[in-house]
MMTF fields as JSON, N, C-alpha, C and O atoms, coordinates in Angstrom:
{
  "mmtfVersion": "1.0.0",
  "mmtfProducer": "UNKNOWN",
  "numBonds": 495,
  "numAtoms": 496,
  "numGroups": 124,
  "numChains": 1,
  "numModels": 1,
  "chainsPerModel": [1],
  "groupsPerChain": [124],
  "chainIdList": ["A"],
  "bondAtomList": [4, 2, 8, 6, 12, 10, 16, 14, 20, 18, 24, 22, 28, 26, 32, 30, 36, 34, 40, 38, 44, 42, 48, 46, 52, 50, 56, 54, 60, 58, 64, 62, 68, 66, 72, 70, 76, 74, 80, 78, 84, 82, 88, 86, 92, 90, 96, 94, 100, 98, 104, 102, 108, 106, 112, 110, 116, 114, 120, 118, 124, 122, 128, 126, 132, 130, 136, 134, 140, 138, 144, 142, 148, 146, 152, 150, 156, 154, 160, 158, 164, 162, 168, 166, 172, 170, 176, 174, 180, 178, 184, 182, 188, 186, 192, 190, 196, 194, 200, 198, 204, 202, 208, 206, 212, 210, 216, 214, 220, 218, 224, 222, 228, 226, 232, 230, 236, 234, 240, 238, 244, 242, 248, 246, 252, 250, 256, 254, 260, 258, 264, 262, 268, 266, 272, 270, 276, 274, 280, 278, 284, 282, 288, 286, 292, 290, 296, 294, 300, 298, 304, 302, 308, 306, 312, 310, 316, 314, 320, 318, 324, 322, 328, 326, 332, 330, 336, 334, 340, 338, 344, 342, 348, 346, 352, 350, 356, 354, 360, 358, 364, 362, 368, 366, 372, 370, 376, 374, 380, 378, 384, 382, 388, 386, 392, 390, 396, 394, 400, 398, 404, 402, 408, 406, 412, 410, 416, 414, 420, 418, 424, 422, 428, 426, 432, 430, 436, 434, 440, 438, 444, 442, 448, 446, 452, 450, 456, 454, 460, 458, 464, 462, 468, 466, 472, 470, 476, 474, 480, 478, 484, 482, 488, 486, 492, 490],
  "bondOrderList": [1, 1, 1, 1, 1, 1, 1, 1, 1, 1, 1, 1, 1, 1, 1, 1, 1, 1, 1, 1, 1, 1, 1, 1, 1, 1, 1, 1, 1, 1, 1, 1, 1, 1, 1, 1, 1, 1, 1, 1, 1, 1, 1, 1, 1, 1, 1, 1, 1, 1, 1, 1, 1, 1, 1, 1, 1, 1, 1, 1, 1, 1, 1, 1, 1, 1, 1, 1, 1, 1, 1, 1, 1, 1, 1, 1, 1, 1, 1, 1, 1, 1, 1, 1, 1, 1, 1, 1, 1, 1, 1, 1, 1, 1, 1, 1, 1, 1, 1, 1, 1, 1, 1, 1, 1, 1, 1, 1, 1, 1, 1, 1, 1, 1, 1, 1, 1, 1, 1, 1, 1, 1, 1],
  "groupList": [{"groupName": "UNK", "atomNameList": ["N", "CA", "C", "O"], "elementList": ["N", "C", "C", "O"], "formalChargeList": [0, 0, 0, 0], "bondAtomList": [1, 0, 2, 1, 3, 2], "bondOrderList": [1, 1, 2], "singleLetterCode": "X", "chemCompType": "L-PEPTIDE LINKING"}],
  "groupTypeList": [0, 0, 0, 0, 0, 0, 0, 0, 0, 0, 0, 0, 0, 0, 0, 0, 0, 0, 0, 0, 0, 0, 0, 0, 0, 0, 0, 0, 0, 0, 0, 0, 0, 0, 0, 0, 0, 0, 0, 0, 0, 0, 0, 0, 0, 0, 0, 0, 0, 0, 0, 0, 0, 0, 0, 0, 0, 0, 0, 0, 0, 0, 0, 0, 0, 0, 0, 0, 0, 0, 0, 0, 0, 0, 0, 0, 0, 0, 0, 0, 0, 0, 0, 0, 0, 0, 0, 0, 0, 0, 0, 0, 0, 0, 0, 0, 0, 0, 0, 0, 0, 0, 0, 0, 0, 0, 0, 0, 0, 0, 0, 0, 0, 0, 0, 0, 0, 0, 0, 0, 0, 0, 0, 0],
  "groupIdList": [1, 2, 3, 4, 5, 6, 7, 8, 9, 10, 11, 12, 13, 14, 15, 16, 17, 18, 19, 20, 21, 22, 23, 24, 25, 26, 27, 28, 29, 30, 31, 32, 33, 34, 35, 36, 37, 38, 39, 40, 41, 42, 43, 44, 45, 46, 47, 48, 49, 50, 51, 52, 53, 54, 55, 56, 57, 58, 59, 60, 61, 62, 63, 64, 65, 66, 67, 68, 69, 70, 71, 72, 73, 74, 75, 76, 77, 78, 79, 80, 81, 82, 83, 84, 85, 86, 87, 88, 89, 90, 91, 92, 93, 94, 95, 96, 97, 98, 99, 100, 101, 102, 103, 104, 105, 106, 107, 108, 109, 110, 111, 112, 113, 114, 115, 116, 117, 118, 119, 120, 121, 122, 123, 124],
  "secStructList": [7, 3, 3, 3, 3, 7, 5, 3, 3, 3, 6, 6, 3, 3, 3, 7, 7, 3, 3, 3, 3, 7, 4, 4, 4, 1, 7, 7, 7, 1, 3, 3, 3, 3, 3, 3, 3, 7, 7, 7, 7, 6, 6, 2, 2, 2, 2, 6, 6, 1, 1, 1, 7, 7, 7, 1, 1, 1, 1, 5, 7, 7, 7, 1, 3, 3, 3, 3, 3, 3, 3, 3, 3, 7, 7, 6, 6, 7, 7, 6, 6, 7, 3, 3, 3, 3, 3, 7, 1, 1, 5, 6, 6, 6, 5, 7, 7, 1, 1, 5, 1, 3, 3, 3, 3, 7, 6, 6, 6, 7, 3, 3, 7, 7, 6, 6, 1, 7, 6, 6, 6, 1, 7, 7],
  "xCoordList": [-89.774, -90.257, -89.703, -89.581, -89.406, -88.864, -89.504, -89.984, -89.441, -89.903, -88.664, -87.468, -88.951, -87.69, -88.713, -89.903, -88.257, -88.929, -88.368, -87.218, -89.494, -89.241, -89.761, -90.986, -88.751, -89.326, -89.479, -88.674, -90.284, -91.241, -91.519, -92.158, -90.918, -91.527, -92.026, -91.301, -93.391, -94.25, -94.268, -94.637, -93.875, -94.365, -93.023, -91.802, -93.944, -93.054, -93.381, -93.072, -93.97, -94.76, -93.97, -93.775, -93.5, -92.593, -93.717, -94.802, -93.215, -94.35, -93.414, -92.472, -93.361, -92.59, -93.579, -94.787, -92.949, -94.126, -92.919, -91.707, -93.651, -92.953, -93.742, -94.959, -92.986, -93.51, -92.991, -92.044, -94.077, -92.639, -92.407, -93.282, -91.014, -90.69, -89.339, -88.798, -89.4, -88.231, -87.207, -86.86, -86.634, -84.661, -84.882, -84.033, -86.008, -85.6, -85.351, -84.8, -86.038, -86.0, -84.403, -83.802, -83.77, -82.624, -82.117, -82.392, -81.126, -79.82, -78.489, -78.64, -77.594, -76.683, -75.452, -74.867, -75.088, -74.037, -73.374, -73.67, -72.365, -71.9, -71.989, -71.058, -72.924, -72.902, -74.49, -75.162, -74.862, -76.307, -76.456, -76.344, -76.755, -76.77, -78.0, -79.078, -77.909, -79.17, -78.625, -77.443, -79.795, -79.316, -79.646, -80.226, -79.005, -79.431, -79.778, -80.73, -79.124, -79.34, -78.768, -78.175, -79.135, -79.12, -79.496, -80.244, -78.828, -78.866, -80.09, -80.627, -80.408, -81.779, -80.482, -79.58, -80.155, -79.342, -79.904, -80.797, -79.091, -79.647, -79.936, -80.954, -78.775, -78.93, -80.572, -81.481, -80.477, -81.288, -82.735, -83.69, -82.868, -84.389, -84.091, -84.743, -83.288, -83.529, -83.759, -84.109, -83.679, -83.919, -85.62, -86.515, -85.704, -87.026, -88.086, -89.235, -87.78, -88.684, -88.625, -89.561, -87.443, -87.774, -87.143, -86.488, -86.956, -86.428, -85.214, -84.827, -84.383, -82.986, -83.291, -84.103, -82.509, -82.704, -81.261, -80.312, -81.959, -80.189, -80.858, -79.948, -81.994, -82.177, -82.154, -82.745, -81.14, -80.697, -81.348, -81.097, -82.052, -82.783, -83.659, -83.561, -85.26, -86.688, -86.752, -86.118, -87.77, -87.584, -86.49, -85.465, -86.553, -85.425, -85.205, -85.577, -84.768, -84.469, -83.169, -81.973, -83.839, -82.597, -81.681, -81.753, -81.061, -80.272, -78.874, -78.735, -77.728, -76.89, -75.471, -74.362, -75.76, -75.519, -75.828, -76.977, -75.006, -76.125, -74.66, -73.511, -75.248, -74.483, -75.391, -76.583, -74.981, -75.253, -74.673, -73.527, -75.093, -74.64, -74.84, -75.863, -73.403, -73.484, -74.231, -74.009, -75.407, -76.124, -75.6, -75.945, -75.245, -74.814, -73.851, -74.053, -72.333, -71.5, -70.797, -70.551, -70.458, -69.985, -68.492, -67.771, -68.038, -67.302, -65.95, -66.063, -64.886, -63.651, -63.529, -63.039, -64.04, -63.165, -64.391, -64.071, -65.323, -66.783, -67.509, -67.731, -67.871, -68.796, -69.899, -69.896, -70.713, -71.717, -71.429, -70.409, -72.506, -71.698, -70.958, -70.737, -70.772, -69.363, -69.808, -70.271, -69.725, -70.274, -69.693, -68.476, -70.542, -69.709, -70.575, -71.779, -69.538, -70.736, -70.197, -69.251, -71.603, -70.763, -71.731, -72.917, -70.758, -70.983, -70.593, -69.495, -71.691, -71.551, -71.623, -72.247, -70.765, -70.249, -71.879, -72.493, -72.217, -73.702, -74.856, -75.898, -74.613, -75.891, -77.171, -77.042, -78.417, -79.207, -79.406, -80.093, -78.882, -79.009, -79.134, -80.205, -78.151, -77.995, -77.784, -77.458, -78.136, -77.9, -78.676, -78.43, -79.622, -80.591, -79.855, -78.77, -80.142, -79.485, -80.132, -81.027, -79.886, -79.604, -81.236, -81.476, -81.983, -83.083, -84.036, -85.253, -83.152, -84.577, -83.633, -82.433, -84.742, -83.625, -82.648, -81.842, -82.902, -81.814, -81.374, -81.999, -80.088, -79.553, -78.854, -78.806, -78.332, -77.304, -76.638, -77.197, -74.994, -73.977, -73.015, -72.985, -71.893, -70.521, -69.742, -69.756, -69.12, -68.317, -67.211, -66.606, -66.264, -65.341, -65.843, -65.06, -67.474, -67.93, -67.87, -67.95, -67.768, -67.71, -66.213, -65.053, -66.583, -65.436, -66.228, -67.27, -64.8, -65.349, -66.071, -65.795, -66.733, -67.587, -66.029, -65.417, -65.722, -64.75, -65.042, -65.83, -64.58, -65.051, -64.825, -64.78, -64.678, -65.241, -66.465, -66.729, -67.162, -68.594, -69.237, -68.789, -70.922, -72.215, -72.516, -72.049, -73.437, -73.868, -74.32, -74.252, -75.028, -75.809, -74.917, -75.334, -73.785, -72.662, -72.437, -72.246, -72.406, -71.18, -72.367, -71.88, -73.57, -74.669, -74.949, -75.663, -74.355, -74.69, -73.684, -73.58],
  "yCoordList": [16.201, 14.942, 13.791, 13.781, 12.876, 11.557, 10.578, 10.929, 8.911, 8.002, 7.144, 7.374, 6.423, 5.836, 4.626, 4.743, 3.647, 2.99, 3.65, 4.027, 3.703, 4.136, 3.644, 3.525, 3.126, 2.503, 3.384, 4.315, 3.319, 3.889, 3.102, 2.052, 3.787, 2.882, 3.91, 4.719, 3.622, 4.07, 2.963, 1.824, 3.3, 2.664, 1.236, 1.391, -0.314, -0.852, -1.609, -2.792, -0.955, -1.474, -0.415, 0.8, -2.007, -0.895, -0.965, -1.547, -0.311, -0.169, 0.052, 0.724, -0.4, -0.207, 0.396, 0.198, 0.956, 1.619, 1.987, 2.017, 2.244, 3.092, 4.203, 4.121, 5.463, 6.81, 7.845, 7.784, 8.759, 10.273, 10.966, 11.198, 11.154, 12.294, 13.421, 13.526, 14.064, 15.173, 15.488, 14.534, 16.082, 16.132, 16.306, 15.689, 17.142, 17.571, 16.122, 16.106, 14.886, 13.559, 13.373, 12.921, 13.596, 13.238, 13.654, 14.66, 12.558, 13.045, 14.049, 14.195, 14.477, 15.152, 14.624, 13.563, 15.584, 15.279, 16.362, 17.531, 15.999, 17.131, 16.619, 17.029, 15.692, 15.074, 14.689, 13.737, 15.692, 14.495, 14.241, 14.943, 13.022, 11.517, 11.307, 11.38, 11.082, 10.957, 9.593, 9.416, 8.118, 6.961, 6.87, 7.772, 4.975, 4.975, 3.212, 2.458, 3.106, 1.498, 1.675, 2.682, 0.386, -0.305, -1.83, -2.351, -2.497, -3.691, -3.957, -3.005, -4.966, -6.018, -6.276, -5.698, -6.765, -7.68, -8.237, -7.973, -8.926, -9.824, -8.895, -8.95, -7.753, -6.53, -5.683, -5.533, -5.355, -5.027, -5.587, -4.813, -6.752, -7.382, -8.166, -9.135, -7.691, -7.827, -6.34, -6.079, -5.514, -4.025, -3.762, -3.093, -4.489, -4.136, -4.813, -4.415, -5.921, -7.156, -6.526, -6.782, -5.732, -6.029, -6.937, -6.67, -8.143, -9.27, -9.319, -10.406, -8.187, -8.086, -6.484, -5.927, -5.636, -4.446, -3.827, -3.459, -4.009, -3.435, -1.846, -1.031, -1.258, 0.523, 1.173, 0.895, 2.168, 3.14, 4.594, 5.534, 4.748, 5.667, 5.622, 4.963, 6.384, 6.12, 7.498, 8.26, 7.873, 7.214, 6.904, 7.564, 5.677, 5.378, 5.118, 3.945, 5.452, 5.191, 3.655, 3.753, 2.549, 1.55, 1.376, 2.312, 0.501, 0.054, 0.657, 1.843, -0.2, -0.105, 0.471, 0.635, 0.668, 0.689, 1.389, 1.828, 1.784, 2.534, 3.067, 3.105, 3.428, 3.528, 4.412, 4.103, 5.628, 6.619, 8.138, 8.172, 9.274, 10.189, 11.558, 12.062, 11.945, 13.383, 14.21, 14.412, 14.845, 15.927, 17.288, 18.165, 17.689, 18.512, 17.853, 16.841, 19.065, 18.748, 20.053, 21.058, 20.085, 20.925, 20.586, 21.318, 19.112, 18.555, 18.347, 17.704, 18.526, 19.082, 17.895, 17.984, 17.01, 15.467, 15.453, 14.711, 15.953, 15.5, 16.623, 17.673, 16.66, 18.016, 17.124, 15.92, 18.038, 17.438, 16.783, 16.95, 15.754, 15.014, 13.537, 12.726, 13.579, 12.69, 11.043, 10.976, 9.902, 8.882, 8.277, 8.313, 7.709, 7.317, 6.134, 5.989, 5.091, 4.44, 4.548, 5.133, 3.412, 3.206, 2.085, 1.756, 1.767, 0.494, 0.763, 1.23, 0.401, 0.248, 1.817, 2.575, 2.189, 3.142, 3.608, 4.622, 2.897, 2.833, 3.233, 3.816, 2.945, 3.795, 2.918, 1.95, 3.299, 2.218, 1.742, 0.753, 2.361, 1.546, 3.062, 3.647, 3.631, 5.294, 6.542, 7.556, 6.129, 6.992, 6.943, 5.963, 7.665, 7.173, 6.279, 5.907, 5.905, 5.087, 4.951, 5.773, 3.946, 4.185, 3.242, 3.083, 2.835, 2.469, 3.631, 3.712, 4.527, 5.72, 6.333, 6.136, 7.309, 8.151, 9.219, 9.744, 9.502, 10.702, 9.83, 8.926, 10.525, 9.949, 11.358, 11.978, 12.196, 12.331, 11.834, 11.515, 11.758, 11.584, 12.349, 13.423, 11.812, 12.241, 11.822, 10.737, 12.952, 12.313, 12.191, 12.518, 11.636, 10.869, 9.5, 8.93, 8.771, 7.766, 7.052, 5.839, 7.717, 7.674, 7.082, 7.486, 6.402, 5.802, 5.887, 5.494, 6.744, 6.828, 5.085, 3.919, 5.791, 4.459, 4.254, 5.082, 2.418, 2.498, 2.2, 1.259, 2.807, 3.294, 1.89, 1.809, 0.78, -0.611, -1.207, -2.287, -0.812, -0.918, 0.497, 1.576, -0.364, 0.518, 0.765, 0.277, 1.685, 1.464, 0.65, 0.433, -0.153, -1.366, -2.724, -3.735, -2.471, -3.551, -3.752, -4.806, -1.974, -2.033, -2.49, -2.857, -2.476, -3.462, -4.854, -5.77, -4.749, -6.757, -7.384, -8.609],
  "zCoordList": [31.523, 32.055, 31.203, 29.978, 32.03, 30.946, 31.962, 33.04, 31.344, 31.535, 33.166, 32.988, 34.313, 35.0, 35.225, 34.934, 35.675, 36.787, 38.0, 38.227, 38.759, 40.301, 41.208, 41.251, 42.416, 43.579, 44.647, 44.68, 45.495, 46.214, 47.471, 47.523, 48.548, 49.848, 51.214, 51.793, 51.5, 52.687, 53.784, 53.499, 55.018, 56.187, 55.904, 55.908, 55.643, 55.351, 54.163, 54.017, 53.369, 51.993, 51.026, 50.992, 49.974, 48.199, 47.395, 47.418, 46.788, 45.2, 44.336, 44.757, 42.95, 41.706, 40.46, 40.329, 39.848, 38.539, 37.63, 37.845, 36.58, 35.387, 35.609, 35.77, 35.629, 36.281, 34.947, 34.163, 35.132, 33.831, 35.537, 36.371, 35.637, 36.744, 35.733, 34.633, 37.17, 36.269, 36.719, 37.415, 36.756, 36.925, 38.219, 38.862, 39.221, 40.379, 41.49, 42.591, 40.647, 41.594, 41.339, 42.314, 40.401, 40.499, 41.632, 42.286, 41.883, 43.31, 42.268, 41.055, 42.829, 43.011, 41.97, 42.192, 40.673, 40.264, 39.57, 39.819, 38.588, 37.944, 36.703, 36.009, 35.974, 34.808, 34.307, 34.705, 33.345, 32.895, 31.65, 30.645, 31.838, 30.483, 29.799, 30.388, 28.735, 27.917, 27.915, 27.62, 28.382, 29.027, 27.629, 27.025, 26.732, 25.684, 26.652, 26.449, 27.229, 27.297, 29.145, 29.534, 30.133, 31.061, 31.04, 30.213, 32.133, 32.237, 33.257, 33.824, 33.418, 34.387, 35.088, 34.481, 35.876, 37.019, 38.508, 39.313, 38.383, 40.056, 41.051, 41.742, 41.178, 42.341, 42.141, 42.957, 41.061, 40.301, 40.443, 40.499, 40.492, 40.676, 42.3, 42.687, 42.877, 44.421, 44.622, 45.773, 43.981, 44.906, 44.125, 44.641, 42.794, 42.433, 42.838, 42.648, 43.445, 44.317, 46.105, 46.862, 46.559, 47.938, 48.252, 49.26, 47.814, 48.336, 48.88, 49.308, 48.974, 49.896, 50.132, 49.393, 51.356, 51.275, 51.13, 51.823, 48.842, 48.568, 48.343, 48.5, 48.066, 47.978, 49.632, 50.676, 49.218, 51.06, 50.722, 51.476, 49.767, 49.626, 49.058, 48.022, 49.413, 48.614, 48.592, 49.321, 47.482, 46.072, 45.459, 45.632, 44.516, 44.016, 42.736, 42.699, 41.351, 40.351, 40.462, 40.739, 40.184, 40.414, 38.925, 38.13, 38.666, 37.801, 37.763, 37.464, 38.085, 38.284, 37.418, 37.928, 36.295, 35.026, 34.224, 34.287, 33.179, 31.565, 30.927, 31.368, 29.76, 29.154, 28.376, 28.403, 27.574, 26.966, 26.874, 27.322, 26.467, 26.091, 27.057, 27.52, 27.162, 28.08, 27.276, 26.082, 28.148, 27.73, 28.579, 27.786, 29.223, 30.116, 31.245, 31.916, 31.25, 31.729, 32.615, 31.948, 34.098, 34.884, 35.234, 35.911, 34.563, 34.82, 34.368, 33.324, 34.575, 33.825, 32.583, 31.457, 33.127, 32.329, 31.029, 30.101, 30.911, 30.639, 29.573, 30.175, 28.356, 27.681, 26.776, 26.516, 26.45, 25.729, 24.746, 24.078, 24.489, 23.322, 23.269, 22.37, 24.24, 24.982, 25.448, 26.586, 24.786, 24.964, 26.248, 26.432, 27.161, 28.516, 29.042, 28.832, 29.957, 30.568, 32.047, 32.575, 32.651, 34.433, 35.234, 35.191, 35.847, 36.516, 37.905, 38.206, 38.906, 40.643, 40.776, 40.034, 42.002, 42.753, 43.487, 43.155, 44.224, 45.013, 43.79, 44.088, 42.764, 42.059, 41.658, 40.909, 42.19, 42.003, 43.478, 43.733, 44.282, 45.662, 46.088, 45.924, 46.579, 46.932, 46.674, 47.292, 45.256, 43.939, 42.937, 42.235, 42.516, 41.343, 40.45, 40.896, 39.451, 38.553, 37.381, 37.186, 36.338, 34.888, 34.156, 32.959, 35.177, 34.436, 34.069, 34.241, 33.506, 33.178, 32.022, 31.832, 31.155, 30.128, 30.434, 29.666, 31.962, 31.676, 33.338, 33.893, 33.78, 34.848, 35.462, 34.4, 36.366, 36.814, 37.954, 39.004, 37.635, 38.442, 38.497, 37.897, 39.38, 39.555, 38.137, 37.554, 37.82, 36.547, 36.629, 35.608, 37.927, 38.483, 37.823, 37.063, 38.137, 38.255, 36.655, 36.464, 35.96, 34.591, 33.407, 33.48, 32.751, 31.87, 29.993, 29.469, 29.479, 28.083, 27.005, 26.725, 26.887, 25.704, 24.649, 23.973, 24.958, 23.906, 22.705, 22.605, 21.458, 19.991, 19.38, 18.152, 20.134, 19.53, 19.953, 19.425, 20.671, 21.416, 20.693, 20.305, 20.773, 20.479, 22.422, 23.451, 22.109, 23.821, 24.319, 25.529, 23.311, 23.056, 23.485, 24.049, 23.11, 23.532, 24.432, 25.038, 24.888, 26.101, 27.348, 28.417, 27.253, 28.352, 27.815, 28.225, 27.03, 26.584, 27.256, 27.21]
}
């Protein structure tokens, strides 16, 4: 169990919370991240407000972004250990995403952390 925000929509009413859920809410990848950091963004607090309909799937882990460490890897390019971040490619909208501690994705979607950035940087 780890900590996400998760959005949540019944009928035509959202709800947002900080929830503990577990890997099985995750969607589909060949990569999972121990998140160290994510960004707030505009997309981001229109999908956590409702106020535009940028989430195409409920439940939803939003944040578009993160940056942190491969914990498990199926992925040729990708092994434990391995500092990475990522930005877009629907995530956060149709793809869980990076406001929680662990994330998986596609690790196509992925670009190595460059060794002049903290993870901390590379979302500032």
């Amino acid at each position: 169990m780890f900590n996400a925000i998760l959005i949540e929509k019944t009928d035509d009413l959202q709800s947002v919370s900080l929830k503990q859920i577990d890997e099985t809410l995750l969607h589909d990848g060949d990569v999972t991240i121990d998140v160290a950091y994510s960004t707030l963004n505009y997309k981001d607090g229109l999908a956590i407000t409702g106020a535009s309909p940028v989430v195409r799937k409920f439940p939803m882990v939003p944040g578009i972004d993160l940056a942190g460490t491969v914990r498990e890897s199926s992925h040729g390019d990708w092994k434990a250990g391995d500092k990475v971040v990522l930005n877009g490619w629907g995530v956060g909208e149709g793809h869980t995403g990076g406001l929680a501690q662990v994330a998986r994705l596609k690790g196509e979607w992925l670009v190595p952390l460059p060794s002049a950035f903290t993870e901390k940087q590379a979302m500032a």
